[in-house]
DRENKOL-426277 format. One line per field, with one value per residue (C-alpha): residue number from 1; x, y, z; residue in three letters. Coordinates in pm, 1 decimal, always signed. Example, Ala and Ser with C-alpha at 12.3 -4.5 7.8 and 13.67 -1.06 7.14 Angstrom:
REM DRENKOL-426277
kolba: c(1,2)
px: c(+1230.0,+1367.0)
py: c(-450.0,-106.0)
pz: c(+780.0,+714.0)
badren: c(Ala,Ser)
REM end
This chain:
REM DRENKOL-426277
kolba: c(1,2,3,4,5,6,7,8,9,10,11,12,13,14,15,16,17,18,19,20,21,22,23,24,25,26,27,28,29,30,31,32,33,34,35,36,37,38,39,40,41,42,43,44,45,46,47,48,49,50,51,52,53,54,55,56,57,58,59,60,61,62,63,64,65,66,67,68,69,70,71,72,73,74,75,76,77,78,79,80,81,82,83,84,85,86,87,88,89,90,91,92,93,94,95,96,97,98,99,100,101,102,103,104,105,106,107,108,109,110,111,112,113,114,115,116,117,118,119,120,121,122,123,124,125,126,127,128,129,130,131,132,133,134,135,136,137,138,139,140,141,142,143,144,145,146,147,148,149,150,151,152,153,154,155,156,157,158,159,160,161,162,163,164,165,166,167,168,169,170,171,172,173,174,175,176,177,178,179,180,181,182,183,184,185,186,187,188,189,190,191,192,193,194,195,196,197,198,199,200,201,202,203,204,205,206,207,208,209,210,211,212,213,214,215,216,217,218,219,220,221,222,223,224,225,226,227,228,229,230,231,232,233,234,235,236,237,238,239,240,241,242,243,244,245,246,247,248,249,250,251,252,253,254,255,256,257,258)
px: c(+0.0,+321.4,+449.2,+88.4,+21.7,+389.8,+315.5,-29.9,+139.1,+456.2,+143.8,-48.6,+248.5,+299.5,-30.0,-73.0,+242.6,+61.9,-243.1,+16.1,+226.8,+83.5,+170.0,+368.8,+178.2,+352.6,+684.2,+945.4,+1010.2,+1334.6,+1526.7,+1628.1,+1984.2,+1947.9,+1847.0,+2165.3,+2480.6,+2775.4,+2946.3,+2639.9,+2609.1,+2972.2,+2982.3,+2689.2,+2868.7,+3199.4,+3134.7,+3446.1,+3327.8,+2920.7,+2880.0,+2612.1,+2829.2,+2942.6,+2538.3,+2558.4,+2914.2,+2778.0,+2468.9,+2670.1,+2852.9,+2524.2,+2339.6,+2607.2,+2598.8,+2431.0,+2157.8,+1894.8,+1750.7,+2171.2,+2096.9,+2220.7,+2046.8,+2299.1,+2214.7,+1818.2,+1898.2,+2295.4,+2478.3,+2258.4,+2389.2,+2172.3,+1909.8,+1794.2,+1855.6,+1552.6,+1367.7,+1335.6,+1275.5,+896.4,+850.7,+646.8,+477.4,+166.0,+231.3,-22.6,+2.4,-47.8,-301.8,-149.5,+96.5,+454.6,+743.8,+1123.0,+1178.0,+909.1,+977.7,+1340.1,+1161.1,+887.8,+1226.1,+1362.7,+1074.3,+936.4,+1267.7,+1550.5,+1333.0,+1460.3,+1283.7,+1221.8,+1483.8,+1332.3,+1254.7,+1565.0,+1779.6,+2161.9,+2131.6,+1806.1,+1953.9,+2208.9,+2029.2,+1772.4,+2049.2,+2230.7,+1940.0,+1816.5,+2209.9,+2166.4,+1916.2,+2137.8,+2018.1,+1759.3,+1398.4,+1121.9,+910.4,+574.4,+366.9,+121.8,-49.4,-423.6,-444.8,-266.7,-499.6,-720.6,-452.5,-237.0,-537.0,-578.0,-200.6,-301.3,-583.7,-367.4,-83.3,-302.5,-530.2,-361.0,-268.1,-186.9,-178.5,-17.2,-292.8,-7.2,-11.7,+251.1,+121.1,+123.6,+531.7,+594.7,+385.3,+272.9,+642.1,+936.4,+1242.2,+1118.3,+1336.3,+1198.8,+1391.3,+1702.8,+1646.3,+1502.4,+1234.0,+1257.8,+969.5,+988.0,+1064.0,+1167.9,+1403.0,+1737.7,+1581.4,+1773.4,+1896.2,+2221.7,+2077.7,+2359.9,+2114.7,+2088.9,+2469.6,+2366.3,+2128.3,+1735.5,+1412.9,+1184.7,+917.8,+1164.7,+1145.1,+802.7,+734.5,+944.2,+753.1,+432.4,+582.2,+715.2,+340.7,+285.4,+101.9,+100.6,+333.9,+169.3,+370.5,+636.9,+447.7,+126.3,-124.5,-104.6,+275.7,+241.9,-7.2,+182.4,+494.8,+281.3,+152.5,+508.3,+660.3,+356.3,+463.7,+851.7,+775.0,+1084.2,+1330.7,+1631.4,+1730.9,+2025.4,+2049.0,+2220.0,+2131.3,+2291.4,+2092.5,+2131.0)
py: c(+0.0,+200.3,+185.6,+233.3,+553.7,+700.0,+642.4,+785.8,+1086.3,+1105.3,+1121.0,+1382.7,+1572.5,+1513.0,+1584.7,+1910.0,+2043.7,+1978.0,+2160.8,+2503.3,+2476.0,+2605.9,+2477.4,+2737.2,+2811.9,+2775.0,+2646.8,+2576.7,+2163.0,+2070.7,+1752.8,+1586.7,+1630.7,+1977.0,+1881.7,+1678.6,+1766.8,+1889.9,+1536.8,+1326.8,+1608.7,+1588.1,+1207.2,+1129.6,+1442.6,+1238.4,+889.2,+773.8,+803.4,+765.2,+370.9,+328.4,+355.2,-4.7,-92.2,+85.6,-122.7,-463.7,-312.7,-259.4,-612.9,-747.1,-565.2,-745.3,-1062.5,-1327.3,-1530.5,-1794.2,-1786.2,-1702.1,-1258.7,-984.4,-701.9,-564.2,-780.3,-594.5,-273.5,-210.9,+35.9,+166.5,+567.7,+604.7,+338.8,+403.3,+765.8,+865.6,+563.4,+549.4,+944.0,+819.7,+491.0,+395.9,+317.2,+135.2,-259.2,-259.2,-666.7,-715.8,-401.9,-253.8,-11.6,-132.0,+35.5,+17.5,-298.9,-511.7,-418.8,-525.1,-867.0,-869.6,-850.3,-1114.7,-1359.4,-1278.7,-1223.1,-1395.6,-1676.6,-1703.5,-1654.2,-1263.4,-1163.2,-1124.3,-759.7,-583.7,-874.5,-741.5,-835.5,-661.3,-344.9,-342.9,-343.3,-84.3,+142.6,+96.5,+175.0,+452.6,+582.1,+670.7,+921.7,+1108.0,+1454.2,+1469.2,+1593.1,+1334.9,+1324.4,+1099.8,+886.8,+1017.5,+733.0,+787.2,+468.8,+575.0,+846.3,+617.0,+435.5,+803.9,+948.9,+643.0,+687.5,+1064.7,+956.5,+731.8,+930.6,+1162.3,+889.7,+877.4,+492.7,+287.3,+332.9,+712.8,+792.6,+1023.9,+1031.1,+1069.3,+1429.8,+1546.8,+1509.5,+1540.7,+1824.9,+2024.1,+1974.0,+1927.0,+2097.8,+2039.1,+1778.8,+1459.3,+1165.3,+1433.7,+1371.5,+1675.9,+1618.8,+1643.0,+1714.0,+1307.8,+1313.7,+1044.1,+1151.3,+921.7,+564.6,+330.0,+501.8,+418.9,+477.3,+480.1,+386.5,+26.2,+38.5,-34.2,+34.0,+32.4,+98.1,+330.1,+58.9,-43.9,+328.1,+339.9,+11.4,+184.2,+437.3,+218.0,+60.4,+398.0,+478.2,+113.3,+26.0,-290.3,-244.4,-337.9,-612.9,-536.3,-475.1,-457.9,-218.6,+42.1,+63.3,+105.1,+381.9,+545.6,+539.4,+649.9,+968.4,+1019.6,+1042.5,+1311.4,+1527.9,+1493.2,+1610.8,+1804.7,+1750.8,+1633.5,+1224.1,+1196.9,+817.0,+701.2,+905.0,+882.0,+930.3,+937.1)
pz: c(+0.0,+70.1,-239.2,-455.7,-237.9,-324.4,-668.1,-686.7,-537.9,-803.5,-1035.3,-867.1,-878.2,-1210.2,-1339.0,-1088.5,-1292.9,-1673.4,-1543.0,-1446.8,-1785.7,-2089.2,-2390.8,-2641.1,-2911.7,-3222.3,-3070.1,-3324.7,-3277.8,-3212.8,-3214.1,-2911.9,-3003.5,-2896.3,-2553.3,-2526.5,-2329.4,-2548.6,-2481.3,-2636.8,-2931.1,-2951.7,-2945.3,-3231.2,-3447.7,-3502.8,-3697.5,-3487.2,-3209.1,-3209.5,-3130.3,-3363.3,-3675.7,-3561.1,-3639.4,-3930.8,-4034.7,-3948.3,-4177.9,-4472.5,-4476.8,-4413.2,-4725.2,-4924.9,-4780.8,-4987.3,-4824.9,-4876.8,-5241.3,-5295.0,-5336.7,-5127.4,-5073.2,-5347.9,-5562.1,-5608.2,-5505.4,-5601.2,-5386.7,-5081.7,-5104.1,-5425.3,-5387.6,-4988.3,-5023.3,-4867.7,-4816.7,-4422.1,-4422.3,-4563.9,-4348.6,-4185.9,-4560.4,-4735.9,-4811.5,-5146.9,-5091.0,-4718.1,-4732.1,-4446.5,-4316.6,-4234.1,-4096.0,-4170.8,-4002.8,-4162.9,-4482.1,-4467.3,-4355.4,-4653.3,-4885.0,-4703.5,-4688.5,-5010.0,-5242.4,-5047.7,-4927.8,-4563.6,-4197.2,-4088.6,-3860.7,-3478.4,-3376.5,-3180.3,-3291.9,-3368.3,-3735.6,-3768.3,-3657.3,-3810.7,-4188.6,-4071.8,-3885.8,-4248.0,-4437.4,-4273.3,-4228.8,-4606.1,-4538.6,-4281.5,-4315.7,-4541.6,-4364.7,-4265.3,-4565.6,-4469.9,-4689.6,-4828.1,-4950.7,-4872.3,-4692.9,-4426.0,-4290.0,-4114.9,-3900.7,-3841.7,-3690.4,-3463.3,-3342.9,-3272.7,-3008.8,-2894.8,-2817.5,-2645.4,-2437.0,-2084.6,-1958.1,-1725.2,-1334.7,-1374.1,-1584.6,-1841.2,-2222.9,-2491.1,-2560.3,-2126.5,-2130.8,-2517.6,-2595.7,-2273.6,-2074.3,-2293.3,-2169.9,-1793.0,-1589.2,-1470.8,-1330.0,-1407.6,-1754.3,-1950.3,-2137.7,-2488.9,-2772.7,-2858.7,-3247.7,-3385.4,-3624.6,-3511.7,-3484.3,-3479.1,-3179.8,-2962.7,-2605.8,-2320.3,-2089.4,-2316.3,-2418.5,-2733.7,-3036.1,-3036.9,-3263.5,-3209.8,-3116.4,-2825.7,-2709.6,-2701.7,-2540.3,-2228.2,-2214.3,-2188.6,-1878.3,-1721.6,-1692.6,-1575.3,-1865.4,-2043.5,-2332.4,-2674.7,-2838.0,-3129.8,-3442.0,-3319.9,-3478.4,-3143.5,-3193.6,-3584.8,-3570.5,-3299.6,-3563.0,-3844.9,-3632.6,-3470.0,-3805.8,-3942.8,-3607.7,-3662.4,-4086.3,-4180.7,-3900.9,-4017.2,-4002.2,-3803.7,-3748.1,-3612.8,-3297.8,-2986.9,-2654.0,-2253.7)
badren: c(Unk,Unk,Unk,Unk,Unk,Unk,Unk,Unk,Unk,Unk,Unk,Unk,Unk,Unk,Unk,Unk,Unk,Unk,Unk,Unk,Unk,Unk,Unk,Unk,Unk,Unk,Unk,Unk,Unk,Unk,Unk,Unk,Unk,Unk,Unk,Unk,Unk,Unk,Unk,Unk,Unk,Unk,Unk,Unk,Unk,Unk,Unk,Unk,Unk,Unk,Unk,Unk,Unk,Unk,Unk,Unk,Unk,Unk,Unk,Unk,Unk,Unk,Unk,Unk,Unk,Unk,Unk,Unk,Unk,Unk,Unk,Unk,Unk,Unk,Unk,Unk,Unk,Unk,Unk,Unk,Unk,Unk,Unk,Unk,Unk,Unk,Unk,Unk,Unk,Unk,Unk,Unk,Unk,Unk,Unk,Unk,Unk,Unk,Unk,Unk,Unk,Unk,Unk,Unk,Unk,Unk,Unk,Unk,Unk,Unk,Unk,Unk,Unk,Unk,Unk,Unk,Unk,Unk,Unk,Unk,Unk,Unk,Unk,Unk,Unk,Unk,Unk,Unk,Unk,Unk,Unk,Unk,Unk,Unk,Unk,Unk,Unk,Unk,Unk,Unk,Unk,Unk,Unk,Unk,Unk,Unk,Unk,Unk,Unk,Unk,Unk,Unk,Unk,Unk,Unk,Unk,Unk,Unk,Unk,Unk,Unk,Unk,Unk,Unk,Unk,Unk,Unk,Unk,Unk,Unk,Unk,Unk,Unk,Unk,Unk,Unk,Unk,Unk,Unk,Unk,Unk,Unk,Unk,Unk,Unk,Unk,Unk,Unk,Unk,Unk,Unk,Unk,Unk,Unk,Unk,Unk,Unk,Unk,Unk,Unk,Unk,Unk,Unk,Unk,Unk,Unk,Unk,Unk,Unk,Unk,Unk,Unk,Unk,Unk,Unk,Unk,Unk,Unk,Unk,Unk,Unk,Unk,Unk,Unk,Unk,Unk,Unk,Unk,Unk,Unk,Unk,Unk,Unk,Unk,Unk,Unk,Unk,Unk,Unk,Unk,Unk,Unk,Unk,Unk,Unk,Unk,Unk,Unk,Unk,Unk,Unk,Unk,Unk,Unk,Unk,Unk,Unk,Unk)
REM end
């Protein structure tokens, strides 16, 4: 009872705070890189030191690796700088044969199940990461461009309630911290605007690298809420909405993060 009461307070708290901040109107969005210290900005700026680039490495070896059917990656889509320049600034995208919206991840997987003819790689697994931290590496500062395949709409507007429907047993959303408090401290962590402009991330407090459906399933069980499983329609829709909000910021994977 100890323990429930401290954290209905830590949530009174919290939500006594959202009800005396008003949200900026019109506040320019910013990357969470800006809300890093100048040894994490400093850290993801040089490629020899930001420990995602070994992700990104272990990417490019695997792009040109040769697999089940006997074709690489290469082999379809030739050298990655011209052929994935841009492609993960639009994802997550419209799959016209599964009839449904996919992200970054499972379309490396479709390629791989339906053109290399071997098993989908597990979500978070090293190898996985690696392709979509290579992938999405080529897009390295060009602006989030979404879909804008009509399809979409439907399940973008269902991440938008859902990133502003408060859960689990603190009762917060996505949009209290994201969009009412960023720049406030909490936990000693400042609170950033939540883009999600560096996925694959490197997160220090992992030691190591991380998709953006990882990220949010923490978040889910900060708030002590049951965290949707990988690739489930909540998570999707959630990317699909998160990528509309983060439109025009700058790709800077890989990211690196406290």
């Amino acid at each position: 009872m100890r323990g429930r009461g401290a954290t209905l307070v830590a949530a009174a708290s919290l939500l006594a705070w959202a009800g005396a901040v008003a949200q900026t109107a019109g506040e320019a969005r910013r990357s969470g890189f800006d809300t890093m210290s100048p040894r994490i900005q400093a850290m993801q700026r040089d490629d020899q030191q930001n420990p995602g680039m070994l992700w990104v490495a272990d990417g490019e070896a695997l792009w040109k690796k040769s697999v089940g059917s006997g074709s690489s990656c290469a082999h379809c889509h030739g050298d990655a700088g011209r052929s994935m320049r841009g492609v993960a600034a639009r994802y997550p995208d419209w799959d016209a044969i599964d009839s449904k919206p996919v992200n970054l991840t499972q379309r490396i997987n479709r390629c791989r199940t339906r053109h290399q003819q071997v098993p989908p790689l597990p979500p978070e697994s090293q190898e996985m990461l690696a392709l979509e931290a290579y992938v999405a590496h080529q897009s390295r500062g060009m602006p989030i461009a979404p879909s804008t395949a009509r399809e979409l709409d439907a399940p973008r507007e269902r991440g938008r309630r859902l990133h502003r429907q408060r859960v689990g047993q603190l009762n917060l959303s996505c949009a209290l911290c994201h969009d009412q408090l960023p720049g406030h401290v909490l936990a000693g962590n400042t609170i950033p605007q939540g883009h999600v402009n560096g996925y694959p991330t490197y997160r220090l407090e992992w030691q190591g690298m991380g998709s953006l459906q990882r990220r949010l399933r923490n978040c889910f069980s900060g708030v002590r809420a049951e965290p949707p499983p990988f690739n489930s329609a909540e998570l999707l829709e959630l990317e699909l909405y998160l990528a509309q909000r983060s439109a025009g910021l700058k790709l800077e994977t890989p990211a690196v993060r406290p």
